[in-house]
NULOKE-837069 format. One record per atom (N, C-alpha, C): residue number from 1; residue in one letter; chain; atom name; x, y, z. Coordinates in steps of 0.1 Angstrom, whole numbers, plus 2048, in hexadecimal, padded with zeros to 3 digits. Example, Ala and Ser with C-alpha at 12.3 -4.5 7.8 and 13.67 -1.06 7.14 Angstrom:
REM NULOKE-837069
{pt 1; 'A'; 'A'; 'N'; {884; 7C7; 84E}}
{pt 1; 'A'; 'A'; 'CA'; {87B; 7D3; 84E}}
{pt 1; 'A'; 'A'; 'C'; {884; 7DF; 84E}}
{pt 2; 'S'; 'A'; 'N'; {880; 7EA; 847}}
{pt 2; 'S'; 'A'; 'CA'; {889; 7F5; 847}}
{pt 2; 'S'; 'A'; 'C'; {881; 800; 84F}}
***
This chain:
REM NULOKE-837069
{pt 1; 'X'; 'A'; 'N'; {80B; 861; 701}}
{pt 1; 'X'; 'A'; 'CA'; {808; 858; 70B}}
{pt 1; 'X'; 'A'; 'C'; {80B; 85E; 719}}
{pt 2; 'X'; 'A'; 'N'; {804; 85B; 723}}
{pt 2; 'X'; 'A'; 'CA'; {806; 861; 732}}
{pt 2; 'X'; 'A'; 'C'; {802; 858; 73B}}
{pt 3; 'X'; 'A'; 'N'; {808; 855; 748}}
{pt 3; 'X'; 'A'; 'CA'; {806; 84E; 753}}
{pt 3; 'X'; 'A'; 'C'; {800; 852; 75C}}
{pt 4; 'X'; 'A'; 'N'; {7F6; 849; 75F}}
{pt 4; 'X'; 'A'; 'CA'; {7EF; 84C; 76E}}
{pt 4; 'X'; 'A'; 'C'; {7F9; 849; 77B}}
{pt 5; 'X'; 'A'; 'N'; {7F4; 850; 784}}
{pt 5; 'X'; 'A'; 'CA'; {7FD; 850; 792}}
{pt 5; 'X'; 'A'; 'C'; {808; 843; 796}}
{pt 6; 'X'; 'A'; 'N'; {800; 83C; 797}}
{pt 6; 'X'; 'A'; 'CA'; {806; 82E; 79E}}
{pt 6; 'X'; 'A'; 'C'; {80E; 828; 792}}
{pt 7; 'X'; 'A'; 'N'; {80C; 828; 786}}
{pt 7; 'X'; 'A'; 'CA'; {816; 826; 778}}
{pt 7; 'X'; 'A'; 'C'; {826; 82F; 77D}}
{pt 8; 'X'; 'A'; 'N'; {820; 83C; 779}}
{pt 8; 'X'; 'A'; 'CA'; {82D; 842; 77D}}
{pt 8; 'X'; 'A'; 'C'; {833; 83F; 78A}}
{pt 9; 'X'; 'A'; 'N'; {82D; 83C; 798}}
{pt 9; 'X'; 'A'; 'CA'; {832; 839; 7A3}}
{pt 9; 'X'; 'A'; 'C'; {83D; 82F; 79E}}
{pt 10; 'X'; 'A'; 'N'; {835; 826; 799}}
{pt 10; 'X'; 'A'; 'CA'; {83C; 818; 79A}}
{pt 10; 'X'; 'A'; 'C'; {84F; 81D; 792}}
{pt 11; 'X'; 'A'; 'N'; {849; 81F; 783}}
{pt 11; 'X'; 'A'; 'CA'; {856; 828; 77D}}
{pt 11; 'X'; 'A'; 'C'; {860; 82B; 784}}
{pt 12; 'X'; 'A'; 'N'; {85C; 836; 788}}
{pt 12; 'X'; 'A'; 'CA'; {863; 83E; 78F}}
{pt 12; 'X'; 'A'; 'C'; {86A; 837; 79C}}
{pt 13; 'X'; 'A'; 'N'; {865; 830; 7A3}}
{pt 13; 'X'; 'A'; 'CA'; {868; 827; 7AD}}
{pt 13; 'X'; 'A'; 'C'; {875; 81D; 7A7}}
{pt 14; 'X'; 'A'; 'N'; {871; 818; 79A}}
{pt 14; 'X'; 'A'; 'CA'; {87C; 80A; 796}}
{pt 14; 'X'; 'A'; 'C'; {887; 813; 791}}
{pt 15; 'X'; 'A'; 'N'; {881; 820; 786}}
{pt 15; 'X'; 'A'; 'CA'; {890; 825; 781}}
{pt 15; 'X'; 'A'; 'C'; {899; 82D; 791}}
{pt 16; 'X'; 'A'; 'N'; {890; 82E; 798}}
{pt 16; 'X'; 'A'; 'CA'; {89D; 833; 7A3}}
{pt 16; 'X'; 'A'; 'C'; {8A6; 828; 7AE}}
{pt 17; 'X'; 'A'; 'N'; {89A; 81B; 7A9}}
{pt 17; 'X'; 'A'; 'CA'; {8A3; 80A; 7B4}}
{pt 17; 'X'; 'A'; 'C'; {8AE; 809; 7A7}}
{pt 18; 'X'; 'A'; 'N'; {8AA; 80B; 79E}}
{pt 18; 'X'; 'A'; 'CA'; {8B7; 80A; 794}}
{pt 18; 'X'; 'A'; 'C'; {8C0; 813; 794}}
{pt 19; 'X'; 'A'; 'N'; {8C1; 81C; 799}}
{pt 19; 'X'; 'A'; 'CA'; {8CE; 827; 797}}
{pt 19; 'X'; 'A'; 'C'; {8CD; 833; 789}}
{pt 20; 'X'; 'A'; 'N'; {8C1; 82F; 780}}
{pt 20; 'X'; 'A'; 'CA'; {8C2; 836; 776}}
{pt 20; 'X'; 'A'; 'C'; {8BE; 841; 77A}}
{pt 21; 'X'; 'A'; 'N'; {8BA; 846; 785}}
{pt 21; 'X'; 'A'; 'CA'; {8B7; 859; 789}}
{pt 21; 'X'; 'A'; 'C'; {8C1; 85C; 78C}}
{pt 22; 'X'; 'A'; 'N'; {8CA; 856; 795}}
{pt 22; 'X'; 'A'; 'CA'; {8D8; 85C; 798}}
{pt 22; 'X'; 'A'; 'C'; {8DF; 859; 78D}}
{pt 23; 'X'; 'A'; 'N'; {8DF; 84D; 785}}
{pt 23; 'X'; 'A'; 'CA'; {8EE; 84B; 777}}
{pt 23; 'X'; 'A'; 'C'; {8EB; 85A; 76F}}
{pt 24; 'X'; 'A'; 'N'; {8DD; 85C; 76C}}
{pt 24; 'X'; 'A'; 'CA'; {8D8; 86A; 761}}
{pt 24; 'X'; 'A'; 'C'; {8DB; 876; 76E}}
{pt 25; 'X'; 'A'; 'N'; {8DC; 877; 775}}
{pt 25; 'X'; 'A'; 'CA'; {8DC; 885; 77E}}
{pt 25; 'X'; 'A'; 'C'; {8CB; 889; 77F}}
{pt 26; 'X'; 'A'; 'N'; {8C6; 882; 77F}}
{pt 26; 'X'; 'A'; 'CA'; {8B5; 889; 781}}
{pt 26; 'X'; 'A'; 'C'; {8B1; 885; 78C}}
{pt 27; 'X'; 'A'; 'N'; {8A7; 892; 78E}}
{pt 27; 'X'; 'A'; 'CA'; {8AC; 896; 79C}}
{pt 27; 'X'; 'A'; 'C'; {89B; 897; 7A0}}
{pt 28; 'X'; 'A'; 'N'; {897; 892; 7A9}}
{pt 28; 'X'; 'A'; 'CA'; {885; 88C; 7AF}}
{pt 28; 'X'; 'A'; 'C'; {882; 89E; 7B6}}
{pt 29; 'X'; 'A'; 'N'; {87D; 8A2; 7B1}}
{pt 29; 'X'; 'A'; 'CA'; {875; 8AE; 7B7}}
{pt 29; 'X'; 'A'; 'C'; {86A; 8A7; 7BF}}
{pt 30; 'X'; 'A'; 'N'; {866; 8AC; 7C8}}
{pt 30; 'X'; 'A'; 'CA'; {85C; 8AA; 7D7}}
{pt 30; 'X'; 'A'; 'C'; {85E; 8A3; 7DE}}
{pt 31; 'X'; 'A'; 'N'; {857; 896; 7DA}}
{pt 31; 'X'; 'A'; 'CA'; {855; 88A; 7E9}}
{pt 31; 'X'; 'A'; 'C'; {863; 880; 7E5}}
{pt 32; 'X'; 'A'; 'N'; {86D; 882; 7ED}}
{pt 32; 'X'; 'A'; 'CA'; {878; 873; 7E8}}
{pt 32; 'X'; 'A'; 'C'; {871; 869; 7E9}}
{pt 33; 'X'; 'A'; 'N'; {878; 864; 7DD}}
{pt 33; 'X'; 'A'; 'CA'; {877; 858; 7D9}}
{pt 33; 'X'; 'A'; 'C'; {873; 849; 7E6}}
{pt 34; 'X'; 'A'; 'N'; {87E; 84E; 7EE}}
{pt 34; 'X'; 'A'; 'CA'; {87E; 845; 7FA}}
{pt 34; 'X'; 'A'; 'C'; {871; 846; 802}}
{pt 35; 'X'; 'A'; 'N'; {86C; 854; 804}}
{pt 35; 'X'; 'A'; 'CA'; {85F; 850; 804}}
{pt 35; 'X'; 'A'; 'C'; {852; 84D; 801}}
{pt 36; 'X'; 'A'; 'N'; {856; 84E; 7F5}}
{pt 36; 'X'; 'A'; 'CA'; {849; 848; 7EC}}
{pt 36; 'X'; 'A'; 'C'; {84D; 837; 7EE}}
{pt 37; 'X'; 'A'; 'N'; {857; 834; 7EB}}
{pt 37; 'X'; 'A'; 'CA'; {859; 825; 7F2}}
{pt 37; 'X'; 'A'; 'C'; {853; 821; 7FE}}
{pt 38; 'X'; 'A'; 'N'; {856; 827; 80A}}
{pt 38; 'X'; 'A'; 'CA'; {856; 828; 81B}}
{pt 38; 'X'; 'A'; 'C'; {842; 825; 817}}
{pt 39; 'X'; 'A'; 'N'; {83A; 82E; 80E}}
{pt 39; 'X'; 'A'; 'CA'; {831; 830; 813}}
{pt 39; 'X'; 'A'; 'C'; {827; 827; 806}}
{pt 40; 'X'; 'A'; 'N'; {82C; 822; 7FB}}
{pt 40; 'X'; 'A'; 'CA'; {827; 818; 7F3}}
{pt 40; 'X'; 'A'; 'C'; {824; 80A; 7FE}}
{pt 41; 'X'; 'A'; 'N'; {82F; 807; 803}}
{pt 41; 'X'; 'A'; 'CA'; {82E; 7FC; 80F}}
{pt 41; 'X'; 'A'; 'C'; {827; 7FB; 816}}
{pt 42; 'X'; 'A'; 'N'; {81C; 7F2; 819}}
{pt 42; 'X'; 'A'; 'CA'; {813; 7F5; 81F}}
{pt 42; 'X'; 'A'; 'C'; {818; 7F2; 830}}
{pt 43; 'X'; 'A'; 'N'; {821; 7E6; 82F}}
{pt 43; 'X'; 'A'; 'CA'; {823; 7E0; 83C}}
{pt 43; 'X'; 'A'; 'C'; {831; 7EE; 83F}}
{pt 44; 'X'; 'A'; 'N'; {83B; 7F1; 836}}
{pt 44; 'X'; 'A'; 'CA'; {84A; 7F6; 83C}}
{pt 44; 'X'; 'A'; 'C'; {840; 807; 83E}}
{pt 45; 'X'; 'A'; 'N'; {830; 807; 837}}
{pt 45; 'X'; 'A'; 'CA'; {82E; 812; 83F}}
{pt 45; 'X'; 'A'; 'C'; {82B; 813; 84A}}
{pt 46; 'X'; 'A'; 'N'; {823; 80B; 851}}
{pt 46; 'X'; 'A'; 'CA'; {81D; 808; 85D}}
{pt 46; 'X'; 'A'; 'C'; {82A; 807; 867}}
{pt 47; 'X'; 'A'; 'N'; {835; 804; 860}}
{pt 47; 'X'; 'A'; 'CA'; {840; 802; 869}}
{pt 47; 'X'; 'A'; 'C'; {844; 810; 870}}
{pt 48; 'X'; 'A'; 'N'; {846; 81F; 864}}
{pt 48; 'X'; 'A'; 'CA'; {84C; 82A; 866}}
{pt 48; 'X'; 'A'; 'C'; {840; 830; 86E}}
{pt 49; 'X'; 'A'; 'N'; {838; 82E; 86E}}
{pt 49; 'X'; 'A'; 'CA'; {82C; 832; 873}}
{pt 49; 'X'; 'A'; 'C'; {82C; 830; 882}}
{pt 50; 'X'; 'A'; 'N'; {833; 825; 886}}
{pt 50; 'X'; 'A'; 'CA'; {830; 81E; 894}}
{pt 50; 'X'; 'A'; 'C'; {83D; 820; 899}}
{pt 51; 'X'; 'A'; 'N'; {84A; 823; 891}}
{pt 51; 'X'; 'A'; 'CA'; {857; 82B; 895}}
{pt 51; 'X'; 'A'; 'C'; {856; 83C; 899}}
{pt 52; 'X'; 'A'; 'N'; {846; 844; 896}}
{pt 52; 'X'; 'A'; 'CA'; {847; 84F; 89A}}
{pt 52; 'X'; 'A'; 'C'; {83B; 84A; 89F}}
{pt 53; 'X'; 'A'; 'N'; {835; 843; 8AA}}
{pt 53; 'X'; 'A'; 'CA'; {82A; 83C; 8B2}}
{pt 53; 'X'; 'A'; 'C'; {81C; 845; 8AC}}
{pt 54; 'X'; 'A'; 'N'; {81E; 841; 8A1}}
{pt 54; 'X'; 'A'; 'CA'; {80F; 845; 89A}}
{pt 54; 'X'; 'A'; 'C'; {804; 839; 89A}}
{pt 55; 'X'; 'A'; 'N'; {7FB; 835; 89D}}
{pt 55; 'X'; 'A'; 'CA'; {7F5; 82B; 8A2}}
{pt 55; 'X'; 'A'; 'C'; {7ED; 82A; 895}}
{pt 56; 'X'; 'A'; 'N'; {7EC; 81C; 891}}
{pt 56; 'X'; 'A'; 'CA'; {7E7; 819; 880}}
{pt 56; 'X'; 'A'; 'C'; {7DB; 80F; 887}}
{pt 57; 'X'; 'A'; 'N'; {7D2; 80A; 87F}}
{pt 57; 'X'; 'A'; 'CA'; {7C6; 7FD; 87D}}
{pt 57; 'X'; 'A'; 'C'; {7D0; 7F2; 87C}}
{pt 58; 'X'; 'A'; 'N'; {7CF; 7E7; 881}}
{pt 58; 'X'; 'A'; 'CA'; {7D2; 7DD; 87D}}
{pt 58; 'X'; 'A'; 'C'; {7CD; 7D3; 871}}
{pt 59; 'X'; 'A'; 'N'; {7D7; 7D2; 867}}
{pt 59; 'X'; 'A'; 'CA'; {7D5; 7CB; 856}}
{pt 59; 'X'; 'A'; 'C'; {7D6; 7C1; 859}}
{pt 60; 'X'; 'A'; 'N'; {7D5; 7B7; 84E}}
{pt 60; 'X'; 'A'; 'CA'; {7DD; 7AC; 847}}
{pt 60; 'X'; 'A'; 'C'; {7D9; 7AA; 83D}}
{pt 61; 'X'; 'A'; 'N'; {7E5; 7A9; 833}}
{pt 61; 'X'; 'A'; 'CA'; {7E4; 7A7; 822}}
{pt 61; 'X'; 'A'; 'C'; {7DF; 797; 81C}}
{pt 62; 'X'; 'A'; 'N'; {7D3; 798; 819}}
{pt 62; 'X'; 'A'; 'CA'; {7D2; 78B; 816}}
{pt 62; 'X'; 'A'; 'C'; {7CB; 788; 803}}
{pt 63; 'X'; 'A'; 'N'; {7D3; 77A; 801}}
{pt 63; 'X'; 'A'; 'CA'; {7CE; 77B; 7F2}}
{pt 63; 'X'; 'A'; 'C'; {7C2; 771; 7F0}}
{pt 64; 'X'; 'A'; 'N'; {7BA; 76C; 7FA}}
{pt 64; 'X'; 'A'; 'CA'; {7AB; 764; 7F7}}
{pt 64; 'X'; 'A'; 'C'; {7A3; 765; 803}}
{pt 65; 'X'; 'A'; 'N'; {797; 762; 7FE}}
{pt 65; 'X'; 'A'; 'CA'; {78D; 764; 803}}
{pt 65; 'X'; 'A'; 'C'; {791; 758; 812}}
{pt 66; 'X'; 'A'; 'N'; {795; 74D; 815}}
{pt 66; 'X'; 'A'; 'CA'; {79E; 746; 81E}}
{pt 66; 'X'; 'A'; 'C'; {7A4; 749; 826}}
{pt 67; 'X'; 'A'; 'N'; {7B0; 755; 81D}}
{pt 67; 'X'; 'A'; 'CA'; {7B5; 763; 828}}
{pt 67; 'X'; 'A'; 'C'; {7AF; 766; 82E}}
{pt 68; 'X'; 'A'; 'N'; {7A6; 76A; 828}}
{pt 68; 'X'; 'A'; 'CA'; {79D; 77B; 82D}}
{pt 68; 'X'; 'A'; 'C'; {799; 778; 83C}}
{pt 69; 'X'; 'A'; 'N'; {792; 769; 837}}
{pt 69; 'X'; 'A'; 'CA'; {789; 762; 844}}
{pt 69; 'X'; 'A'; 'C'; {792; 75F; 84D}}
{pt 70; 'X'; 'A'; 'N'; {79D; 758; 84F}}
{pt 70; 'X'; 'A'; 'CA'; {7A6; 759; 857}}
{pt 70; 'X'; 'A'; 'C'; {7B0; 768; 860}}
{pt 71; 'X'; 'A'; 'N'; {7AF; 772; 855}}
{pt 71; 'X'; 'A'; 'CA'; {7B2; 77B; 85D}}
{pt 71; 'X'; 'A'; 'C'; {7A7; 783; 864}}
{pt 72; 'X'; 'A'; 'N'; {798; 781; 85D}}
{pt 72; 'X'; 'A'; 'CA'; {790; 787; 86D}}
{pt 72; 'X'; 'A'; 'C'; {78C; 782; 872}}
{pt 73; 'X'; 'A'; 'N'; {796; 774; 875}}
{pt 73; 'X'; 'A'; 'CA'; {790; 76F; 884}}
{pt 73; 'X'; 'A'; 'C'; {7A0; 772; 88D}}
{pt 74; 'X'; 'A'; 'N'; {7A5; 779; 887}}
{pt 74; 'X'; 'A'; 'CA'; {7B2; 782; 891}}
{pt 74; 'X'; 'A'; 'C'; {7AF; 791; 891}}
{pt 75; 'X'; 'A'; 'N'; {7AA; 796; 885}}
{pt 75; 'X'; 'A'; 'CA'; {7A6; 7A2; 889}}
{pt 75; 'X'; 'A'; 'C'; {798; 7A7; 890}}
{pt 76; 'X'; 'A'; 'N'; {794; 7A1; 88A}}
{pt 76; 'X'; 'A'; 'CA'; {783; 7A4; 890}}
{pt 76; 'X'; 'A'; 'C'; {776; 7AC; 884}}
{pt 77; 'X'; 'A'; 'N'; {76E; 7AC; 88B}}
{pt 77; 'X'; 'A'; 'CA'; {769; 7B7; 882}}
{pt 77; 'X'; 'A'; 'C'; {764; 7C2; 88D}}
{pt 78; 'X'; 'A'; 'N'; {765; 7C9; 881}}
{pt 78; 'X'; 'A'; 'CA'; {75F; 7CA; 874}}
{pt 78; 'X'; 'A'; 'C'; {76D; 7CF; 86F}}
{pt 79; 'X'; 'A'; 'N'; {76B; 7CC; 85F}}
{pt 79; 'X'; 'A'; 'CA'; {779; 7CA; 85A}}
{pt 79; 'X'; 'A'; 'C'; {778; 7D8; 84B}}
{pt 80; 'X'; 'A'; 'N'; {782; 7D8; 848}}
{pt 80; 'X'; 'A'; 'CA'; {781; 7DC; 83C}}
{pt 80; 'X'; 'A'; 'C'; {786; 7D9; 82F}}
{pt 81; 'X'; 'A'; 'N'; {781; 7D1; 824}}
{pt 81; 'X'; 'A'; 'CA'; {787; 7C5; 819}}
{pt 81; 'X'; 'A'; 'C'; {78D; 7D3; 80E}}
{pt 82; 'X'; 'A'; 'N'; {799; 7D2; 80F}}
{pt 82; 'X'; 'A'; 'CA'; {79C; 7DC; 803}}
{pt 82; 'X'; 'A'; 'C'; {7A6; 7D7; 7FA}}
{pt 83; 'X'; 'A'; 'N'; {7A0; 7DA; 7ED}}
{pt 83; 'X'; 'A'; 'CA'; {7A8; 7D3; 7DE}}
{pt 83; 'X'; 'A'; 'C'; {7B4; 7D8; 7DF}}
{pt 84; 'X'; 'A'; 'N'; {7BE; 7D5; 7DC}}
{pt 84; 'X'; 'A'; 'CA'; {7CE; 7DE; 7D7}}
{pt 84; 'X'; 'A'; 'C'; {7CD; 7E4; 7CB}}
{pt 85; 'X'; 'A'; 'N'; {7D3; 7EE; 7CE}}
{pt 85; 'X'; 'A'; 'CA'; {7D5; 7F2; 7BE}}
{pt 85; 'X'; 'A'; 'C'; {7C6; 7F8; 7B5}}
{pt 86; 'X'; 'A'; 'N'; {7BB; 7FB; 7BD}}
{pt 86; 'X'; 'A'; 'CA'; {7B1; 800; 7B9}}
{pt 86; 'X'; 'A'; 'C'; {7B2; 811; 7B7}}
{pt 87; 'X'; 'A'; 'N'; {7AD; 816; 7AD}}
{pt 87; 'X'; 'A'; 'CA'; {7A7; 824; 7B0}}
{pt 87; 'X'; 'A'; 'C'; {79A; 827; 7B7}}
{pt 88; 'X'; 'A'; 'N'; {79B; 832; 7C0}}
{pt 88; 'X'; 'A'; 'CA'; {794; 836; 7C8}}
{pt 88; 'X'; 'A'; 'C'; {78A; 82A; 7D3}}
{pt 89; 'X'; 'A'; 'N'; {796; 81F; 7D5}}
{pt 89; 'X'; 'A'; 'CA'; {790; 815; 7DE}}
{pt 89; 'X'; 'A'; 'C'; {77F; 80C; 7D7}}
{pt 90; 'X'; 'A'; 'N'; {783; 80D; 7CB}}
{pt 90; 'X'; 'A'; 'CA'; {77A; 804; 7C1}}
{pt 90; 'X'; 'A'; 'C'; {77C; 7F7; 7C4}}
{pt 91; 'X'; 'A'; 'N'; {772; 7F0; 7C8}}
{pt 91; 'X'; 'A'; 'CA'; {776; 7E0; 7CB}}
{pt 91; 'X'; 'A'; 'C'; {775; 7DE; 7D8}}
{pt 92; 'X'; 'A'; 'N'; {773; 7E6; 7E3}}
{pt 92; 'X'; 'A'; 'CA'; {779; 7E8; 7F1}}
{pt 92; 'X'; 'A'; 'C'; {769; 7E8; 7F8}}
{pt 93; 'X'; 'A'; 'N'; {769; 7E2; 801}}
{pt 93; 'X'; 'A'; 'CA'; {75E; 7E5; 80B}}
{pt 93; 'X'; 'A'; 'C'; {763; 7E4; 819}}
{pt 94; 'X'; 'A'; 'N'; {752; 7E2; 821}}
{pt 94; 'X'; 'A'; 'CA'; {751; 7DF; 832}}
{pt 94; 'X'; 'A'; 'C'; {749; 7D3; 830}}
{pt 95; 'X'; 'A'; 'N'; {752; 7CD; 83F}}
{pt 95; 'X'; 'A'; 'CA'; {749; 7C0; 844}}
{pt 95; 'X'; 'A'; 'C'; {746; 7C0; 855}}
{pt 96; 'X'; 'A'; 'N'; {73D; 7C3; 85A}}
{pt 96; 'X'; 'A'; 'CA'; {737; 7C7; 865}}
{pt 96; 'X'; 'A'; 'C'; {738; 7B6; 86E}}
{pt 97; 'X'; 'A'; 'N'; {735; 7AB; 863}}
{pt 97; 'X'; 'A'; 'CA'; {730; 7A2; 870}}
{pt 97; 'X'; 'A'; 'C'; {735; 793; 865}}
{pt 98; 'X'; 'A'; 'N'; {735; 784; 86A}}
{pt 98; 'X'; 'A'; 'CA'; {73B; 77E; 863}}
{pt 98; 'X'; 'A'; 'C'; {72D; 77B; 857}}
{pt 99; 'X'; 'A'; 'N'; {731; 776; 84B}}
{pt 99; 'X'; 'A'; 'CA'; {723; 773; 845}}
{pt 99; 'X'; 'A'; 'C'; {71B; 76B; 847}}
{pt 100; 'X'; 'A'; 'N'; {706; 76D; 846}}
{pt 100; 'X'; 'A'; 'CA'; {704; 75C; 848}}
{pt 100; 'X'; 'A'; 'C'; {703; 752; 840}}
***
């Protein structure tokens, strides 16, 4: 059996909020852990991002079609509708103008 990316992310993420990398001594070769957290986040990313004034698009996370309509009439368009949790932004488009 083997895990795709975002599986192991996740893993790896819970066994280290639980202390079991440090209770075993196992030790995260490359990206710390803390920042695969920092950067899973979509909002505490946009935060670190805007703590070293890197200038991001303005989001908002929304779960219906209700949302959606409600947030672009604060964002504007043209917008960009993207799934969570998709590979290679499957599920994801553009919306140029409101529908008729």
């Amino acid at each position: 059996m083997s895990f795709g990316g975002q599986t192991a992310l996740n893993c790896g993420i819970e066994l280290y909020r639980q202390g079991i990398l440090s209770k075993n001594k196992v030790r995260v070769l490359g990206t710390p852990v803390q920042a695969i957290m920092d950067t899973e986040d979509r909002d505490l990313f946009v935060k670190k991002l805007n703590e070293i004034q890197v200038q991001t698009i303005q989001s908002m996370a929304v779960t219906s079609t209700d949302d959606a309509i409600r947030a672009v009439a604060v964002l504007g368009y043209p917008v960009i509708i993207r799934a969570a949790y998709t590979l290679g932004g499957q599920g994801s488009g553009f919306c140029n103008n409101e529908p008729n």
